[in-house]
N, C-alpha and C positions, 0 to 999 in steps of 0.2 A: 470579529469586529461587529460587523452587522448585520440583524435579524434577517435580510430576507433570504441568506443562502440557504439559510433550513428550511426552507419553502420548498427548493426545488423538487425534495421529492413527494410529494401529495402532488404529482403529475397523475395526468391521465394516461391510464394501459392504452390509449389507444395508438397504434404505431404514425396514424397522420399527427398527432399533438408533439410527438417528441420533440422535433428541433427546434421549435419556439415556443416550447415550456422547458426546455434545460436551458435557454441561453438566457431569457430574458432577466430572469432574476441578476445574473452576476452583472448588468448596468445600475443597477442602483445599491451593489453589496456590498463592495471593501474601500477602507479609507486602510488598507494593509500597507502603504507605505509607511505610514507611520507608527507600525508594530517594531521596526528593526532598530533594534538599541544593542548593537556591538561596535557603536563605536564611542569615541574617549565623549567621554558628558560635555555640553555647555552649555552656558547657565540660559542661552536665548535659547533653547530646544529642549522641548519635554516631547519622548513617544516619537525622535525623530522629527517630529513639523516643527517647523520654524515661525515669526510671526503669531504664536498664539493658533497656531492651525488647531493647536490637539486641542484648543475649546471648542473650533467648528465642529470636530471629529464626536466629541463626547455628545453634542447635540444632535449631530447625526446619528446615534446612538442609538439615540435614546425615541430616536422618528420625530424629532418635532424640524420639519424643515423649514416652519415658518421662523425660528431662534435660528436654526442653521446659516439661513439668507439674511437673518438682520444681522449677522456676526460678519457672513462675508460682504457684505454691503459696508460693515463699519471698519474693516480691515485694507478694504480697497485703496481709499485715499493715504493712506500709512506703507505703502507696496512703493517702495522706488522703484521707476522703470528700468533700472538696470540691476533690478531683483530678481534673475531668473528663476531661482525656485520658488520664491515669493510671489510670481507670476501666475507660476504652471501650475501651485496648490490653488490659488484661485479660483482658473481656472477648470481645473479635475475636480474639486466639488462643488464647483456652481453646474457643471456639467450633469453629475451625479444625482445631483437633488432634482435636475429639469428631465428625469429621464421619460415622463409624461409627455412632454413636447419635444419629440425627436428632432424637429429642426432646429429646436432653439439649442439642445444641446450637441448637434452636430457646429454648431456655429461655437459654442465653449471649444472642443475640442477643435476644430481648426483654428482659434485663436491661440491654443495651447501650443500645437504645431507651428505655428509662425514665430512662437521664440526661436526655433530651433534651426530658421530658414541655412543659417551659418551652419557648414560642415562641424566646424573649430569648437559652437558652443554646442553641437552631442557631444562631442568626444568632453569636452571640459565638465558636463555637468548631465552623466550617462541617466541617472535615477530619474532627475528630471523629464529628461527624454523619453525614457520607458513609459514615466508615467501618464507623459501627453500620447505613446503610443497605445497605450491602454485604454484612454478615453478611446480615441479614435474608433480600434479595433472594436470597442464597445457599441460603438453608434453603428461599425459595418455590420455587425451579428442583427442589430434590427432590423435593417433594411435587407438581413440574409446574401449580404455581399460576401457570403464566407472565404471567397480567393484572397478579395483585399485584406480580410480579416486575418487569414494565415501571416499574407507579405509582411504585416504590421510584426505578428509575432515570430516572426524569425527575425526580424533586425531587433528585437525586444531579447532574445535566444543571446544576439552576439553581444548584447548590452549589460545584462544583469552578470552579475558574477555571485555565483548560490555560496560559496566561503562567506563573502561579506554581508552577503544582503538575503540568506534563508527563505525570510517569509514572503520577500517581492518573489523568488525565484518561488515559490511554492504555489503562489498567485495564477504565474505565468503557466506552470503544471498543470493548475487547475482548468485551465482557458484549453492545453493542448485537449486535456480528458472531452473535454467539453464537445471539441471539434470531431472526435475517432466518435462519440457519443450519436451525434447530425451522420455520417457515417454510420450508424446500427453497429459497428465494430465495439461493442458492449464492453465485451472484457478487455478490451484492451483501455477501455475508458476508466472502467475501475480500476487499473493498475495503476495509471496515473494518477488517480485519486487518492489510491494506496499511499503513490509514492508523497505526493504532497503532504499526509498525516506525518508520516515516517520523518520528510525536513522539516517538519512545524516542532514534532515531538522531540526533535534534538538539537531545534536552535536554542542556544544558551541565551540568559539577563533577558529574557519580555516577560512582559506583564503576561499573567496568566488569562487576567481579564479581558484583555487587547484579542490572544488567539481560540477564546472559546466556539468563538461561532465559526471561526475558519477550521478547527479539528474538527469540530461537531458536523460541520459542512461536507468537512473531505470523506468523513465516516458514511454519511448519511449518502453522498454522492455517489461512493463506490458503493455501499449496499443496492440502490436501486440501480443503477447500473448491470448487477451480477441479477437482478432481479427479472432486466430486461432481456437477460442472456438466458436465461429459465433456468441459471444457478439460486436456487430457491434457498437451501440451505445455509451458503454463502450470505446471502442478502441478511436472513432472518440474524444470521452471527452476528451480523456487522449492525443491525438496527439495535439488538438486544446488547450488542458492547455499547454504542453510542447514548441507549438508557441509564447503562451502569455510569458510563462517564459524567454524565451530566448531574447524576445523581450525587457523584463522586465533588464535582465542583460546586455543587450547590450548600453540604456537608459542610468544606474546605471555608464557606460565602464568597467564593471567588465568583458567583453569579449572583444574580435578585433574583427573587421568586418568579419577576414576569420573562425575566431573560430563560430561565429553568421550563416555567407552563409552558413558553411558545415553542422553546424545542422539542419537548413534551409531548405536545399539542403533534407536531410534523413527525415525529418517531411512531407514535400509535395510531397517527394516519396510516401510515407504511404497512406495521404491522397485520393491522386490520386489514387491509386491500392484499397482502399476501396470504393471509390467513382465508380470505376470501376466495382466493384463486385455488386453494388446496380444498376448498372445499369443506373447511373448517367452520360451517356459518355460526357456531355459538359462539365459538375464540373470535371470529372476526368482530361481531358484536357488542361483545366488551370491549375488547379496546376501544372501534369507535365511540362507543358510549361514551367513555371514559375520557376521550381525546374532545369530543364539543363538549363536555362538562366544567374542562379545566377553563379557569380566567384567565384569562389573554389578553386585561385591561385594553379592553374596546380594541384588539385587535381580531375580530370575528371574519377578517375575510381569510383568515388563514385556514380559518373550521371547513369553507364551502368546499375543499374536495370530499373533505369525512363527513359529512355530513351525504355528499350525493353516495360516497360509498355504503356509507348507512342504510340511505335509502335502497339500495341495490338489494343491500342484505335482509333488508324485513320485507324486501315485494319476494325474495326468493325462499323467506319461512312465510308465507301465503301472511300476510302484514301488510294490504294496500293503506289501510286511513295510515299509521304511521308513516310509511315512508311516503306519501304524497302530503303529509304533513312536514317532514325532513327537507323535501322539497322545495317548500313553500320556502322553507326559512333559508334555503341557501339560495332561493332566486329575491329574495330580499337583501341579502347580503349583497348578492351580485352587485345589484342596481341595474338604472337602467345606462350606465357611461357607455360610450362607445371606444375606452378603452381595455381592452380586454384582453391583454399581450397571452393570456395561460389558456383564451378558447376555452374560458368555463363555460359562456351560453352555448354553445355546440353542447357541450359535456350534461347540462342539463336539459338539453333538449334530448339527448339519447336517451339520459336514464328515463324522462318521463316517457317516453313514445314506447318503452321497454315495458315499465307500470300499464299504460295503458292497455297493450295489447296486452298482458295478464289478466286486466279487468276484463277482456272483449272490446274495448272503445277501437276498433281497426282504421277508423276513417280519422281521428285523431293520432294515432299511434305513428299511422303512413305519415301526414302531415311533418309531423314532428323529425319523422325516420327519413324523410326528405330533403329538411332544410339541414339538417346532420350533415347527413350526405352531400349536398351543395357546401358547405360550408369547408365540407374535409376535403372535397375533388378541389377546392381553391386552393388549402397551402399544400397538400401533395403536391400540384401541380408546380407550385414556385421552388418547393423543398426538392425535387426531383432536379429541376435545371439548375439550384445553386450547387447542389450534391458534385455533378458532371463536373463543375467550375472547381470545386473545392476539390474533387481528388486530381484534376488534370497541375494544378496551382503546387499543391501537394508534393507532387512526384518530380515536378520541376525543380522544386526551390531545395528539396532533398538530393534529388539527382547532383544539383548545381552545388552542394555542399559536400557530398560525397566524391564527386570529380575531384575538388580542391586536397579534399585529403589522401585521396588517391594518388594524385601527382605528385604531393610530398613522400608517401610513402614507397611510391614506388623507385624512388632515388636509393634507399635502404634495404628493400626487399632480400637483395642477393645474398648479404654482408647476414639480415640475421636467420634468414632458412636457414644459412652454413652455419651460423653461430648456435642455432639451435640444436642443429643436429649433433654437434660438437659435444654440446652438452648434456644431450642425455644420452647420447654413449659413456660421458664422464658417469651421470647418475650413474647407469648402468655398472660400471667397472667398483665405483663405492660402495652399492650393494653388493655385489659379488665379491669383494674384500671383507666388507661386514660379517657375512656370511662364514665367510673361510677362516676368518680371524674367530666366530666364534666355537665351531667347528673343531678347531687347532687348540680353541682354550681346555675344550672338554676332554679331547686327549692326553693335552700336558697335564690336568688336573687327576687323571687315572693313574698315569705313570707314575707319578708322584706322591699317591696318597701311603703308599709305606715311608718315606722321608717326612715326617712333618714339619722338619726345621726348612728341609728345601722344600717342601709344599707351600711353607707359610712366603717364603721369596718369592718363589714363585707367582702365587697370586697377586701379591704386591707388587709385581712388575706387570703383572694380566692385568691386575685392576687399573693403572697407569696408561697401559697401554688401551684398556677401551676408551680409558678416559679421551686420550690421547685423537683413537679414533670417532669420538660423541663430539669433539671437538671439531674434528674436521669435518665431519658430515654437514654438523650445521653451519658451519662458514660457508662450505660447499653446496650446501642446498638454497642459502640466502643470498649466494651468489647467482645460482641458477632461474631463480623465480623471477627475478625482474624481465632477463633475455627472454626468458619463456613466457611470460607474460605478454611481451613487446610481439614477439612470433604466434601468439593466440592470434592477437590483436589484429596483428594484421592480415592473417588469414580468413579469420570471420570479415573482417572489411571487403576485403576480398570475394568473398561468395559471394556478396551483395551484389556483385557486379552482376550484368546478364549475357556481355560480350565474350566473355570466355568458356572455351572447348571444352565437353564433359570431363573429357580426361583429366585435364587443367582443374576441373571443379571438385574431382573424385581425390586428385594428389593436394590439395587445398585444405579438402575435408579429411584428409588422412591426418594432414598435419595440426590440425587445430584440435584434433582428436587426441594424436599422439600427446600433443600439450597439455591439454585440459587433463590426462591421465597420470602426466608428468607433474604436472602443478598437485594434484591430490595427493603424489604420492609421496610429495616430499612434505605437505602439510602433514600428512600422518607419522611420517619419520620424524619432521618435527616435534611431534606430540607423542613418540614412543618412548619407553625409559633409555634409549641412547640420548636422549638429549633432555630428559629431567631428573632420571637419575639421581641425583645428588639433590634436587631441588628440595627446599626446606617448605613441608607445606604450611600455611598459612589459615588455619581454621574459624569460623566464626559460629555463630549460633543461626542455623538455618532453618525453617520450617520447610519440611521437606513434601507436604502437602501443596504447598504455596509452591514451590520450584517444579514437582513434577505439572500442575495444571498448567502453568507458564511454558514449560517443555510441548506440552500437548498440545495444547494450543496455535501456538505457532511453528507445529510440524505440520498442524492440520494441512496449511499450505501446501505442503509438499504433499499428505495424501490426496489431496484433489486432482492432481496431475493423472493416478491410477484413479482418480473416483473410488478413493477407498474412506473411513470412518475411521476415526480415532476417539476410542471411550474410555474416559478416566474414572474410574469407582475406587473412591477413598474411605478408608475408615475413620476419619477426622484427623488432626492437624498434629501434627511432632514434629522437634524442635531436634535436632541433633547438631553435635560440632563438624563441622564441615570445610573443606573446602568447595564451595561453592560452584566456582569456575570447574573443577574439574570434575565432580558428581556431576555437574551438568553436562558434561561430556561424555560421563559414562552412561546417561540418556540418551542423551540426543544421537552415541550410536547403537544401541539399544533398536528405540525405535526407527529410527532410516532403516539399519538392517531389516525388522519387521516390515514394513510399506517397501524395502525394494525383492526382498525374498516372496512377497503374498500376492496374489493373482489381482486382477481390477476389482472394484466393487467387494472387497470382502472387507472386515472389520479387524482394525488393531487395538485390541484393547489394553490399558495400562492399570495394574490394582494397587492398591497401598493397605497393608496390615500390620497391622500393631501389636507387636508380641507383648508378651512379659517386660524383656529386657533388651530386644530389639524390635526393627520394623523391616517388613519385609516387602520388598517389591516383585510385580509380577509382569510381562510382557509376554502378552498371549497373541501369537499372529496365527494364520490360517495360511500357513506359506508352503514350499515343496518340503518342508524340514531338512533335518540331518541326519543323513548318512553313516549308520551305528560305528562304522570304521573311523567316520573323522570326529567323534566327538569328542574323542582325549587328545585333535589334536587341535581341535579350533583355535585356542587359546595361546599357541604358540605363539613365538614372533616370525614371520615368514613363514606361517604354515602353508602348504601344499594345498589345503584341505580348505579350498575355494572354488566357489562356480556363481556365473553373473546371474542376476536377478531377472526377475520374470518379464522384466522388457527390456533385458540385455544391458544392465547396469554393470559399469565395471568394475571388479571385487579387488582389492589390494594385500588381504591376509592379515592385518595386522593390526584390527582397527579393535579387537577382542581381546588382543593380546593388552591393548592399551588400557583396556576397559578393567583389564583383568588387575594389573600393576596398583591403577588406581586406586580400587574398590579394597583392595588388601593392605595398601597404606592406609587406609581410613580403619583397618583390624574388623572389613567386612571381610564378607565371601560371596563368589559368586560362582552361577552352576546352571544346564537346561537339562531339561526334560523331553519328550515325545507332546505333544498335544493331543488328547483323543479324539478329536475332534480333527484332525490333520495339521498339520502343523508346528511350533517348535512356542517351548515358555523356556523364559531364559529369569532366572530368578535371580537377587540381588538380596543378600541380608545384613543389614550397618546396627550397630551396639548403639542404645537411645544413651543421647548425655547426661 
């Protein structure tokens, strides 16, 4: 929605800047309530706002708050007083637009709040509500009342419902990130951030143009985030995805050129300032360069972090006139206002007192490296006491929600441990029938191969009968998953607790264990040919370059957990008939195997080759490999010929077997090797269409 979320990251590395250069932007960010359009159309509502809001919105837009305030000035006398949401958007961006004069917009937001003085009108008109909680919690993040600010968003938590309303609940995600962020708890900031892209990216019917700056936001927000956790890697991903995307929407004209420069503008800030930090001063260079070169129709204060990073970077290739010239222009940009919510004048007085004592100037340098320091020992010091407020507020208000579900669940607890256990003893006996049933096939099928008339019965009554049992497995296993789910659930609850006895903690963690093993295992039984079998596959035209980087990509994920690499080298782009869904299957456990079989810190790589008349895949890990005795039996279904992964990952046998069915219904093949290098390549070869 609007430009200043992609500001947040051209923050200052310094760890006193954090909490009030991540919060301040989102008081004057989203008018996001009026992105969610899943509900039935009418004709008084466009984008959600009602009253003609979404003209304020488009104005707010576009930064002209002086059209913003003559829209909601001319909208005011047309607001019936018993217009509650008609009230509360008034309200929220007369709020919004004062976010300069924090008492005048604390005053918007308590007026917002006094719609709601009646219990009766939250419940009747929840969005509304949120929305005045939003202001509020917005004006507690300036004054760094961060307790009040959580209180706000927990009764915001029991208000939104994320089925109907996505992008408000994505908002509110954004807010949690924000808070773990003032906490230094980095990565857990970016996961939130994560998560908010992930519900933007799959809420249905919005404007694409409505959630560019909220993706772009969320991307940008978790990059610097992992950036702050000194996941560098991470960051650089996610800065250089957020490139592509904007790139992507400006192609699409889902953006204008100046919506495209300013995000632009804040992505090759990043870059630059990470490239900086790696010690990359040529890479860092360019991009700043590149980043104050772009027009930003007269939005230049967004240049002045790149700009001092700039300067950073030409006093460190021996470059004082330039970067004391870089300087100049972002202390001109500054001005002289004494509003300054990002502590850029701190941030340029560092870099120059840094310049200086490069030139020798020591007595200006101190000067400088003084008032820095004075400036930083001030919000340290208020960011330290709110910090105390905000984790003790925290652990209350979780505590006191956690309680609540506790006591409900502990009314059930007995009913499904017993129901659990019930259960995968059943799994258990269904394997063990599976087994013996196949077992018995492969006997009566010896005995009988001199009868071919009674052979052929035979099978036909074997074939009925696996049928028979593929049928019950999966009744039985889709019966199993929910109870087993229910018994996770409550057992991870559980741990959470602190009052209960190790022992107590150990049989907990046995059981959510047990479950979480039980759950894989019947998702894989689900996916073996006892239960596709017969299925008719469904092929499309795939480029299978496109689907393996997409695979890679988003395993990367799971290599980070080992600090391992995943590197895709393609021979370019082929098209084959596929099914889709289950080649991606036959990746996706490809590589898991690789990342759980391979040690920390070592490289999985994935290749792609183009035969003649087919293409050939290669998945090269550097793991304990395979054991010459079990290599003709990997591939079985229930093979033997398994052992847990190098951080004790739990193997189920059968996930090869699946792999294997797959890849031979598509009239591929598949097969490994030795690695000389240590290790195991499991090769994959599919006919080009």
């Amino acid at each position: 929605m609007k430009t200043p979320s992609i500001f947040i990251l051209s923050l200052p590395p310094s760890k006193s800047l954090k909490p009030k250069g991540f919060f301040v932007l989102t008081l004057i960010v989203l008018s996001v309530f009026g992105c969610t359009s899943n509900k039935k159309p009418n004709p008084s509502v466009k984008n959600g706002l009602p009253h003609n809001f979404w003209l304020v919105d488009s104005a707010y837009m576009t930064s002209n708050l002086v059209e913003t305030n003559r829209l909601l000035d001319s909208l005011k006398p047309k607001i019936d007083p018993e217009d509650i949401e008609g009230l509360t958007n008034y309200y929220y961006y007369k709020g919004i637009v004062s976010h300069r004069d924090t008492i005048l917009m604390n005053r918007y937001a308590d007026s917002a709040l006094a719609v709601f003085d009646d219990v009766e009108m939250q419940e009747r008109f929840p969005m509304a509500f949120a929305k005045a909680l939003m202001l509020k919690s917005d004006v507690y993040v300036f004054f760094k009342k961060y307790d009040k600010a959580l209180e706000n968003y927990f009764k915001i938590k029991s208000t939104l419902n994320k089925a109907d309303d996505p992008l408000v609940y994505a908002d509110y995600i954004t807010k949690i990130a924000q808070l773990y962020y003032v906490q230094n708890l980095f990565k857990q900031s970016a996961h939130y951030n994560l998560e908010a892209f992930d519900i933007i990216e799959s809420a249905k019917n919005v404007d694409l143009r409505n959630v560019f700056y909220l993706k772009q936001g969320a991307l940008n927000n978790a990059g610097f985030s992992y950036e702050k956790a000194g996941m560098l890697d991470s960051a650089e991903f996610l800065y250089q995805k957020g490139l592509l995307f904007i790139q992507q929407q400006l192609e699409k004209n889902t953006v204008t050129i100046n919506q495209y420069n300013q995000s632009r503008i804040v992505l090759l800030d990043n870059l630059g300032g990470l490239m900086a930090k790696r010690g990359n001063l040529k890479l860092a260079k360019e991009y700043l360069e590149e980043s104050v070169s772009l027009d930003s129709y007269a939005q230049d204060k967004i240049k002045i972090t790149a700009y001092i990073k700039l300067a950073d970077v030409n006093r460190r290739l021996n470059q004082p006139q330039r970067a004391d010239s870089l300087l100049n222009i972002a202390q001109k940009v500054t001005g002289a206002s004494e509003f300054d919510p990002y502590l850029l004048k701190p941030r340029l007085d560092k870099a120059r007192s840094d310049l200086y004592f490069s030139q020798g100037n020591y007595k200006g340098a101190y000067e400088l490296l003084n008032r820095y320091n004075l400036a930083m020992d001030s919000v340290n010091a208020e960011n330290e006491l709110s910090r105390v407020d905000l984790n003790v507020r925290f652990q209350n208000n979780q505590t006191e929600q956690d309680l609540k579900l506790l006591t409900k669940a502990n009314e059930n607890i007995t009913l499904y441990l017993f129901c659990a256990a019930v259960f995968i003893i059943m799994l258990i006996c269904i394997v063990f029938l599976v087994i013996k049933n196949a077992k018995q096939a492969h006997k009566t099928e010896k005995a009988t191969i001199k009868h071919s008339e009674e052979l052929e019965k035979t099978m036909i009554r074997l074939e009925n009968r696996n049928k028979d049992y593929a049928k019950m497995m999966k009744v039985m296993a889709h019966d199993l998953k929910n109870p087993l789910g229910g018994m996770v659930g409550i057992s991870n609850l559980l741990l959470e607790e602190k009052h209960f006895l190790e022992d107590d903690r150990e049989m907990l963690q046995l059981i959510s264990s047990s479950g979480n093993n039980a759950i894989e295992m019947i998702n894989q039984l689900l996916n073996s040919n006892l239960a596709i079998e017969n299925e008719v596959l469904t092929k499309e035209k795939v480029d299978i370059q496109h689907l393996l980087r997409q695979c890679t990509e988003l395993l990367q994920y799971k290599a980070d957990e080992k600090q391992q690499k995943i590197v895709f080298i393609s021979g370019g782009p082929a098209y084959l008939q596929l099914s889709r869904e289950k080649i991606w299957r036959v990746f996706n456990n490809l590589v898991v195997n690789a990342i759980k079989f391979s040690p920390n810190h070592t490289v999985v790589k994935v290749m792609l080759e183009r035969l003649d008349k087919s293409v050939r895949i290669a998945i090269i890990d550097q793991g304990i490999g395979v054991p010459e005795n079990d290599k003709q039996r990997i591939f079985e279904m229930f093979t033997s010929a398994k052992r847990p992964g190098t951080s004790g990952e739990q193997p189920f046998g059968i996930g090869l077997s699946i792999s294997k069915q797959i890849v031979e219904s598509h009239q591929g093949k598949i097969w490994l090797q030795d690695n000389v290098g240590g290790g195991t390549i499991f090769y994959v070869e599919l006919p080009l269409s």
